[in-house]
VONUGU-69996 format. One record per residue (C-alpha): residue number from 1; residue in three letters; chain; x, y, z. Coordinates in Angstrom, 1 decimal. Layout:
N
NUM,ALA,A,X,Y,Z
...
REM end
This chain:
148
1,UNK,A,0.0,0.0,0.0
2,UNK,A,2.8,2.4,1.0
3,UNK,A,4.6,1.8,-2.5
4,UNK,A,1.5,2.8,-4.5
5,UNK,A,0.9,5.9,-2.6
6,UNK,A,4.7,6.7,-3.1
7,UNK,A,4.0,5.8,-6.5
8,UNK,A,0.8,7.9,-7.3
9,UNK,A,2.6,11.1,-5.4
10,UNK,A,5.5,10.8,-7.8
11,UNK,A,2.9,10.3,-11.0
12,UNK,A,1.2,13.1,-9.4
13,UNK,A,4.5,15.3,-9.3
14,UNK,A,5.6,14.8,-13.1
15,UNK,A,2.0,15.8,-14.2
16,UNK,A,1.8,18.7,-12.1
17,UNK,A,5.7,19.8,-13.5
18,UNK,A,3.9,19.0,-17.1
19,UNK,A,1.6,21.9,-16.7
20,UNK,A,1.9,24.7,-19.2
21,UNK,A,1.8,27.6,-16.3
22,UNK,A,4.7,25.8,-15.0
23,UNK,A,6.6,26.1,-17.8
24,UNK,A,5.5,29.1,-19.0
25,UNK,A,6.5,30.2,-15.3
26,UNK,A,9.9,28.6,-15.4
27,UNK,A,11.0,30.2,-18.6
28,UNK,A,9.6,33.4,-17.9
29,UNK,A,12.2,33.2,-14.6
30,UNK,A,14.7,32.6,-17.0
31,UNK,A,14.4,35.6,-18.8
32,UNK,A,14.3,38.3,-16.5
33,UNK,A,17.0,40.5,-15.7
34,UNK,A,19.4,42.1,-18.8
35,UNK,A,21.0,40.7,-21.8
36,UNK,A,23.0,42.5,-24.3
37,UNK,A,23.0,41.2,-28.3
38,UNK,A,25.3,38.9,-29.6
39,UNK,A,24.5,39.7,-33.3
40,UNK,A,21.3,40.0,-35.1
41,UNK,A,20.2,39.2,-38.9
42,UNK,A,17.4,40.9,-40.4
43,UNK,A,15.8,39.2,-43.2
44,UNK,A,18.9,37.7,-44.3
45,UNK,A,21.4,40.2,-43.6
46,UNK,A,23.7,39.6,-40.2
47,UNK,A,24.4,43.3,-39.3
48,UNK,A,28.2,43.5,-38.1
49,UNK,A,29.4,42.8,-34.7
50,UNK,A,29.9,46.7,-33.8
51,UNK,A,25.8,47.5,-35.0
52,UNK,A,24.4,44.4,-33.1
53,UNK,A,26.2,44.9,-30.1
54,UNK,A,24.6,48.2,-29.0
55,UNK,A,21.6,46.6,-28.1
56,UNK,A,20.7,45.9,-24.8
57,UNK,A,17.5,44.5,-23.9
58,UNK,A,15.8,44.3,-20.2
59,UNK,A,12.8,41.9,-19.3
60,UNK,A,10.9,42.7,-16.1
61,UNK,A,7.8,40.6,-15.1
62,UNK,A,6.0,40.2,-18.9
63,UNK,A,7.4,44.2,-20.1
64,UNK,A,10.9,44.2,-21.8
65,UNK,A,12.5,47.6,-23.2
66,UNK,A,15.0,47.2,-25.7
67,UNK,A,17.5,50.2,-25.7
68,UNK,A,20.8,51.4,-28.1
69,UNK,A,23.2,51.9,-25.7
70,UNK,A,21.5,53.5,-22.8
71,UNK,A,18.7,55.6,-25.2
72,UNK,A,15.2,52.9,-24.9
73,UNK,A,14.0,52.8,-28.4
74,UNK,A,11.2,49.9,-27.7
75,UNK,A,9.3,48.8,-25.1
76,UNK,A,6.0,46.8,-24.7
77,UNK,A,4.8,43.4,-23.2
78,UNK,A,5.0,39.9,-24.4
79,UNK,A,3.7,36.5,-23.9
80,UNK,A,5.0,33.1,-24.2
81,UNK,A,3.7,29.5,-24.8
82,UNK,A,7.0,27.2,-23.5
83,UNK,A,4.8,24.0,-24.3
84,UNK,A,4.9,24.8,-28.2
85,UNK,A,7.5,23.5,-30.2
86,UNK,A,9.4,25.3,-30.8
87,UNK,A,8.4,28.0,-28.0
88,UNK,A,6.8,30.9,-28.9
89,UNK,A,6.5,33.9,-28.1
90,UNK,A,3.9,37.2,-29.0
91,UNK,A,5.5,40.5,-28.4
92,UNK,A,2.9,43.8,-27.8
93,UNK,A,5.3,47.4,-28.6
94,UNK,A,3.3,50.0,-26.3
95,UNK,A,3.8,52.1,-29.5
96,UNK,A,1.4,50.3,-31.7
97,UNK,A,-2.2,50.7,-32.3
98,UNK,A,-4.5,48.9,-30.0
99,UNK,A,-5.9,46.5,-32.2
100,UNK,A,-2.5,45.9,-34.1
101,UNK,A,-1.7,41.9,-33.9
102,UNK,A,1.3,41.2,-31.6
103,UNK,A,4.9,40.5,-33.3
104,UNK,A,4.6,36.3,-33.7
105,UNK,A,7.6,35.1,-32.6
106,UNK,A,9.9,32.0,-31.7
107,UNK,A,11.8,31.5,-29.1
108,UNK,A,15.4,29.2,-27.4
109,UNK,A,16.3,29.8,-24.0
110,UNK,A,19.6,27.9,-22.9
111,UNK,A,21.6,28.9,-19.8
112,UNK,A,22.8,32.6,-20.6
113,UNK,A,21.7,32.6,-24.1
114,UNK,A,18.3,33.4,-25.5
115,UNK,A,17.7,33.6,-29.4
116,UNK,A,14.6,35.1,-30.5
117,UNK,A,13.2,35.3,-34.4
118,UNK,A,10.2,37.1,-34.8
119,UNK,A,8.2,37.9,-38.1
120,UNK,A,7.8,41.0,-39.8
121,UNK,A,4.4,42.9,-38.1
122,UNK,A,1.5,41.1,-39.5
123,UNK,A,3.5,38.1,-41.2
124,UNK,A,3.4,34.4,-39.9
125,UNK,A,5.3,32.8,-37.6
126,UNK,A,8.4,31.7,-38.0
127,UNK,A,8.8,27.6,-38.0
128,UNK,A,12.7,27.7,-37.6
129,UNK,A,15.2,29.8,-36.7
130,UNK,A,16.5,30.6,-40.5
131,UNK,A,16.3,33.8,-41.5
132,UNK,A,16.7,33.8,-44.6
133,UNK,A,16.6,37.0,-47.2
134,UNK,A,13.0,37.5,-48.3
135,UNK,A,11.6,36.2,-44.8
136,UNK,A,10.9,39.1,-43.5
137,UNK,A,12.5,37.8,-40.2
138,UNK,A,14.8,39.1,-37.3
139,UNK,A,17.0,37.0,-35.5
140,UNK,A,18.7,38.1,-32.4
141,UNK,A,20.9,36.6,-30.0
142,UNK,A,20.9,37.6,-26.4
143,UNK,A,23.5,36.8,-23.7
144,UNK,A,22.8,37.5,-19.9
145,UNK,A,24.4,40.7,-18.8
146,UNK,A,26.9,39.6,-15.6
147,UNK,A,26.9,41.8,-12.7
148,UNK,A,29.7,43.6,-11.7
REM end
């Protein structure tokens, strides 16, 4: 009797771990704080090292800013569905209209390094993380900020 309770606890444990709130929860843990861009392609062309690595991008609760330097040029909310494959995520600029559709995104989250591809403003969601000329995608690579 005492090995099937232990045993129905631990079933109970992996399904509640399974839950997409949990993981959603988890990953949005994961990307709080600040990264700074490793490089970035749009639509097919990789900007240089020097033009990529100005941006800087901060994530706070479900808001992020992303800023040149220290000047904010974006900021907005975003969502995220970790139980998709690949992960997505839907990304909300305060700057657009109210009843603009959210920048469709995809998303990788690995230690200190979080790539994100997102379509063009009202295209489809990327599948992959190509971003190939005529895609109309950006690609950016983030890597935690250490503290000093």
């Amino acid at each position: 009797m005492r090995s099937r309770t232990v045993l129905l606890l631990a079933v109970g444990l992996l399904v509640a771990a399974d839950r997409p709130d949990d993981a959603n929860k988890m990953d949005l843990a994961k990307m709080q704080g600040d990264w700074g861009a490793l490089s970035t392609v749009i639509d097919g062309n990789k900007l240089a090292d020097d033009e990529a690595q100005v941006l800087f991008r901060t994530v706070k609760d479900d808001t992020y800013t992303v800023s040149a330097f220290d000047k904010p040029f974006s900021k907005g909310t975003f969502t995220i569905d970790a139980t998709k494959k690949p992960k997505t995520i839907d990304a909300r600029p305060a700057s657009a209209a109210k009843d603009a559709p959210p920048l469709l995104g995809i998303y990788e989250i690995d230690g200190d390094t979080w790539r994100i591809c997102f379509a063009g403003s009202g295209k489809e969601r990327p599948k992959d993380f190509d971003c190939k000329a005529g895609s109309g995608h950006t690609l950016t690579v983030w890597q935690r900020e250490k503290k000093k």
